[in-house]
N, CA, C and O atoms as a GROMACS GRO file, in nm:
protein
  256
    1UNK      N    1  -0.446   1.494   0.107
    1UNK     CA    2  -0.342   1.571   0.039
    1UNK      C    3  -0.205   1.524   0.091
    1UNK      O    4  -0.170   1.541   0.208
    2UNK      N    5  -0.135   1.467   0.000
    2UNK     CA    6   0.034   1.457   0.026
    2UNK      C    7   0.094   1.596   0.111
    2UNK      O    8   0.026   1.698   0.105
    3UNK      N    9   0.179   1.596   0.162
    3UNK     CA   10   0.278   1.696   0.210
    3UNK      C   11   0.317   1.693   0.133
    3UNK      O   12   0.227   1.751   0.073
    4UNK      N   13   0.410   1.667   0.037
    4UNK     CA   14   0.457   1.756  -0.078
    4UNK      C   15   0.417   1.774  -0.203
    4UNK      O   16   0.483   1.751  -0.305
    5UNK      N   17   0.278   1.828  -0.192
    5UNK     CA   18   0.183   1.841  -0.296
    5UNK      C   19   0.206   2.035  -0.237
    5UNK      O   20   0.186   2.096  -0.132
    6UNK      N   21   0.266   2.079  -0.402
    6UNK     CA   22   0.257   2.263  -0.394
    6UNK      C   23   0.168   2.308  -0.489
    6UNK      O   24   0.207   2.322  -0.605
    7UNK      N   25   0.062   2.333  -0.459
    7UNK     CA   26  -0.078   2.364  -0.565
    7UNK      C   27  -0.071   2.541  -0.613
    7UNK      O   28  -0.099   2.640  -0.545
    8UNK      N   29  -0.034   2.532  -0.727
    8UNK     CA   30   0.015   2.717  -0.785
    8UNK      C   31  -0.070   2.768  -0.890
    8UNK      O   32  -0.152   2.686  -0.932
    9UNK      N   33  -0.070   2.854  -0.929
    9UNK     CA   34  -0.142   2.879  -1.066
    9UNK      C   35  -0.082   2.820  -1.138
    9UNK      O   36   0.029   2.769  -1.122
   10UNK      N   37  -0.184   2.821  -1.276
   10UNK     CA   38  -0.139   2.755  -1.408
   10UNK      C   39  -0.035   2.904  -1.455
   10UNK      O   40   0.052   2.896  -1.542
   11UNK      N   41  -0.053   2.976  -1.413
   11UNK     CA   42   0.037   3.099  -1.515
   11UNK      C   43   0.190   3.138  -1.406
   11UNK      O   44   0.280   3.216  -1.434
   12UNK      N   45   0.174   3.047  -1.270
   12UNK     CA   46   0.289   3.082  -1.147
   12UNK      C   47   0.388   2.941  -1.233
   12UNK      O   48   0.503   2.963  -1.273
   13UNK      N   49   0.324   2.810  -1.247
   13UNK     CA   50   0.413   2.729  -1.283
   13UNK      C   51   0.426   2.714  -1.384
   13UNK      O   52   0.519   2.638  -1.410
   14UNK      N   53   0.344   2.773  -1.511
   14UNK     CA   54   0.388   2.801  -1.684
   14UNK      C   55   0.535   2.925  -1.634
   14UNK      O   56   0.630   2.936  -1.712
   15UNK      N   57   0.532   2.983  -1.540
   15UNK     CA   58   0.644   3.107  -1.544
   15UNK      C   59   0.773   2.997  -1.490
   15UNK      O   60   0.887   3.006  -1.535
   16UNK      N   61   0.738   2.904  -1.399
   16UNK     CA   62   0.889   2.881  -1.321
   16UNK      C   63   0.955   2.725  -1.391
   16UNK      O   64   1.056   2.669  -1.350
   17UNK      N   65   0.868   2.678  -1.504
   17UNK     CA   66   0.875   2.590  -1.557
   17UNK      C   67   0.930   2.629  -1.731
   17UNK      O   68   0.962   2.538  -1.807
   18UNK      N   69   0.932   2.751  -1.766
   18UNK     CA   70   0.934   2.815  -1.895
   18UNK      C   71   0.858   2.750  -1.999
   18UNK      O   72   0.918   2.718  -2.102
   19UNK      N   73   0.723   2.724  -1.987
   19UNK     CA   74   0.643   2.728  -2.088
   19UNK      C   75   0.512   2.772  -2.093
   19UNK      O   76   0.471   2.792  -1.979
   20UNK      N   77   0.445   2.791  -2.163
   20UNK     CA   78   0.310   2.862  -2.175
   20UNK      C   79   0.224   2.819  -2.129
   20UNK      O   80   0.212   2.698  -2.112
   21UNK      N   81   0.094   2.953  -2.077
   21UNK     CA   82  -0.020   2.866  -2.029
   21UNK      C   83  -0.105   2.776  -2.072
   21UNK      O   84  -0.159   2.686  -2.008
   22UNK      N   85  -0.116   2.805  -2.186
   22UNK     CA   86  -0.132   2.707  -2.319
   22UNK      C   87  -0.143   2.592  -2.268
   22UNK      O   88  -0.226   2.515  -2.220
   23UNK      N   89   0.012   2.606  -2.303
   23UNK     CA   90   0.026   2.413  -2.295
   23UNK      C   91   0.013   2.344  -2.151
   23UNK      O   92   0.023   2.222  -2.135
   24UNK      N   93  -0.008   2.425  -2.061
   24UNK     CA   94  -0.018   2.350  -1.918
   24UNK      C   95  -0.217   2.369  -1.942
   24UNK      O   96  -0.257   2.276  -1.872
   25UNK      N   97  -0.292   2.409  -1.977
   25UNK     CA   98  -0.438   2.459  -1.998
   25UNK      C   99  -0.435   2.289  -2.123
   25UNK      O  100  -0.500   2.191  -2.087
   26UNK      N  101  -0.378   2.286  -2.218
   26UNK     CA  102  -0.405   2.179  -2.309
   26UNK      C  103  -0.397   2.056  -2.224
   26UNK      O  104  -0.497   1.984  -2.227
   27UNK      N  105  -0.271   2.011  -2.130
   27UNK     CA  106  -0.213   1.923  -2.063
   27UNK      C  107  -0.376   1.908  -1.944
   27UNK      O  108  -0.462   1.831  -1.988
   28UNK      N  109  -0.402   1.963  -1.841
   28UNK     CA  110  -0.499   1.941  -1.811
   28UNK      C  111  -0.626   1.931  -1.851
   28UNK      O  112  -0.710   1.873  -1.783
   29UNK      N  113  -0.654   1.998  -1.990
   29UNK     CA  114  -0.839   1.957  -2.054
   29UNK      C  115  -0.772   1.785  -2.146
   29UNK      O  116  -0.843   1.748  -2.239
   30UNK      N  117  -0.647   1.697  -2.114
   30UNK     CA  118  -0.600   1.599  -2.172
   30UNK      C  119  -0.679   1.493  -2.069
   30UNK      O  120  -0.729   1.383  -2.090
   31UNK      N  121  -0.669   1.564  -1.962
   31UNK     CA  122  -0.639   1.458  -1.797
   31UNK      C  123  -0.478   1.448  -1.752
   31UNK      O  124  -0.463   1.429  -1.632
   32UNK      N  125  -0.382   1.455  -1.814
   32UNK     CA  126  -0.259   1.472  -1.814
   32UNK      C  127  -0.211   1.514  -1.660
   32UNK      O  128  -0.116   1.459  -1.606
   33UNK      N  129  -0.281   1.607  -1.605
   33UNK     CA  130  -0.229   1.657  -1.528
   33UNK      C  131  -0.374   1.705  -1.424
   33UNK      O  132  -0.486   1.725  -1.472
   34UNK      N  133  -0.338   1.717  -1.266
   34UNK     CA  134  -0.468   1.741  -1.192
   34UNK      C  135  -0.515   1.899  -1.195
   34UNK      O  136  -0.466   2.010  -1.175
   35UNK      N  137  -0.592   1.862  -1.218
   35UNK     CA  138  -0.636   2.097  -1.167
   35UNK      C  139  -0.758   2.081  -1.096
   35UNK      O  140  -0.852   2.004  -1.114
   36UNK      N  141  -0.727   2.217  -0.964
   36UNK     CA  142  -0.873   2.246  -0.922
   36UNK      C  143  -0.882   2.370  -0.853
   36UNK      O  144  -0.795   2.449  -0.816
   37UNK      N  145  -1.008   2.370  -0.843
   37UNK     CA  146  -1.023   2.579  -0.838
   37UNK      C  147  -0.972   2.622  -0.732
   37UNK      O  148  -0.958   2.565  -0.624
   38UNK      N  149  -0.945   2.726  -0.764
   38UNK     CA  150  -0.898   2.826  -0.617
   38UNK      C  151  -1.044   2.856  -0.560
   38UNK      O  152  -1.146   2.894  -0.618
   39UNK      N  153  -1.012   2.821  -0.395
   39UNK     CA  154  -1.136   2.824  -0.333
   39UNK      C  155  -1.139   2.967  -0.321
   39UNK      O  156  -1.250   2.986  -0.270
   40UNK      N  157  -1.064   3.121  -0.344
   40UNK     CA  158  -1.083   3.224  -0.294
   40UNK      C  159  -1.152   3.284  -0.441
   40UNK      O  160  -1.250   3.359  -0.445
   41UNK      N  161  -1.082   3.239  -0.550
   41UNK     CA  162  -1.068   3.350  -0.685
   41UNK      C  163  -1.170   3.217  -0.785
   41UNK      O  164  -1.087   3.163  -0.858
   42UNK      N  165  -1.278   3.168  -0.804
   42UNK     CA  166  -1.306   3.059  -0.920
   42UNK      C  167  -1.262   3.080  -1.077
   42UNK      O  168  -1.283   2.988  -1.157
   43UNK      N  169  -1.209   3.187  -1.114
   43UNK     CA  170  -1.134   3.240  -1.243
   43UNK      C  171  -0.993   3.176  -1.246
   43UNK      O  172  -0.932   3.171  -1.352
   44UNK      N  173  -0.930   3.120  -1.111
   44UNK     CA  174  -0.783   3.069  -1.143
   44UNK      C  175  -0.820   2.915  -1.110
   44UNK      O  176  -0.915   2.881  -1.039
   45UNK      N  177  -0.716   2.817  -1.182
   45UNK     CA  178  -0.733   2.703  -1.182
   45UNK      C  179  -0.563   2.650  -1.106
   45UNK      O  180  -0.448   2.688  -1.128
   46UNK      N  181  -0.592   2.601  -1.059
   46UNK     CA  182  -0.444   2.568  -0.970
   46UNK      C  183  -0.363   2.390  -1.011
   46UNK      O  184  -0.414   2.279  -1.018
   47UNK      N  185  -0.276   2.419  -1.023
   47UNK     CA  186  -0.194   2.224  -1.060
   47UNK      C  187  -0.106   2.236  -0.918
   47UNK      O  188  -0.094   2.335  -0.845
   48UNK      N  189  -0.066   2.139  -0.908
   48UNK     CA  190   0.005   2.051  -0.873
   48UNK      C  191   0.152   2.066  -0.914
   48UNK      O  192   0.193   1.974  -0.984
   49UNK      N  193   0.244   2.166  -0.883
   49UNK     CA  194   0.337   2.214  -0.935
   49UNK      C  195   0.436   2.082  -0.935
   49UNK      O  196   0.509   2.092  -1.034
   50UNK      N  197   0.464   1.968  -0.864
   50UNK     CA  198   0.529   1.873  -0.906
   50UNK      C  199   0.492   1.756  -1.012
   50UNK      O  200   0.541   1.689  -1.103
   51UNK      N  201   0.434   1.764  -0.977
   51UNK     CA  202   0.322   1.653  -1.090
   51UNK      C  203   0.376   1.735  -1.193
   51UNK      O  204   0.493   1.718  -1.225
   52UNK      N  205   0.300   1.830  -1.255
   52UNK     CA  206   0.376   1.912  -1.390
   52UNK      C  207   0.531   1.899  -1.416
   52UNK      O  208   0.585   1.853  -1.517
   53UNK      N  209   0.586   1.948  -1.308
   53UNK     CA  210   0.686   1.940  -1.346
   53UNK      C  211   0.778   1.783  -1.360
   53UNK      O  212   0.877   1.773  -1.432
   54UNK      N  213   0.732   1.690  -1.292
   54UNK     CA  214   0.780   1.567  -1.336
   54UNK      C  215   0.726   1.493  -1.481
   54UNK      O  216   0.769   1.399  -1.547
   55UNK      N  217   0.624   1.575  -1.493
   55UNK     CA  218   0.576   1.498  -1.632
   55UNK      C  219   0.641   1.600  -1.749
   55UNK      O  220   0.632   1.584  -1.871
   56UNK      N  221   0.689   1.679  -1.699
   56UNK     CA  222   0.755   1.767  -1.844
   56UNK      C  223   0.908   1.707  -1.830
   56UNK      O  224   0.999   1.719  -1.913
   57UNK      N  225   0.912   1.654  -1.730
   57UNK     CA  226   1.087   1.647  -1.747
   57UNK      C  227   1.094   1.511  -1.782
   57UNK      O  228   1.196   1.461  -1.829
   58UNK      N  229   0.988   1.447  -1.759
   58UNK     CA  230   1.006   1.302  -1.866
   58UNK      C  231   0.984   1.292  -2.002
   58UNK      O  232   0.982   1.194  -2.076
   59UNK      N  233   0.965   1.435  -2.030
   59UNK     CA  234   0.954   1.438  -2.224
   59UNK      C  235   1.104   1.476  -2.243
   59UNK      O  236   1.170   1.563  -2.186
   60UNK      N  237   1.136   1.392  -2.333
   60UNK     CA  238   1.240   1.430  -2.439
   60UNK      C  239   1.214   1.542  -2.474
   60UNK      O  240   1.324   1.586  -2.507
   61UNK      N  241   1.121   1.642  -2.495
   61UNK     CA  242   1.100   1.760  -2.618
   61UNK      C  243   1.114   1.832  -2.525
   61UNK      O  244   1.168   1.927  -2.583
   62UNK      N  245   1.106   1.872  -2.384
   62UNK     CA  246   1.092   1.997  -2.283
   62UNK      C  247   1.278   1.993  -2.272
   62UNK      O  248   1.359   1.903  -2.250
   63UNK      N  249   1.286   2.116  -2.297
   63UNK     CA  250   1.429   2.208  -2.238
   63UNK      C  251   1.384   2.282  -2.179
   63UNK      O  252   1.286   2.353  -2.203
   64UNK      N  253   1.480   2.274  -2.051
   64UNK     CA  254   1.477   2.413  -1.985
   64UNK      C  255   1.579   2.481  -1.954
   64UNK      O  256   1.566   2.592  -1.901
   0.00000   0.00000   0.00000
């Protein structure tokens, strides 16, 4: 694991990123993006809160 790897929910970084879980849930069943389970809760799926967010800010279409 990198040190600056911040692993969050899909619904903590759909909130601080302003877009839906949706599309971060579509983005990972793509490969797009890494996910893996929360070792406490197996119902939450966790990213890579920079990774996401560097790949949304290289789309032209994401405003934030």
């Amino acid at each position: 694991m990198q040190v600056n790897e911040e692993w969050v929910t899909m619904r903590e970084a759909a909130t601080r990123l302003k877009v839906t879980p949706s599309k971060l849930s579509r983005l990972a069943k793509s490969g797009k993006i890494r996910t893996k389970d929360d070792t406490v809760d197996e119902r939450v799926t966790l990213v890579e809160f920079n990774e996401v967010r560097a790949l949304l800010e290289s789309s032209i279409r994401y405003k934030r």
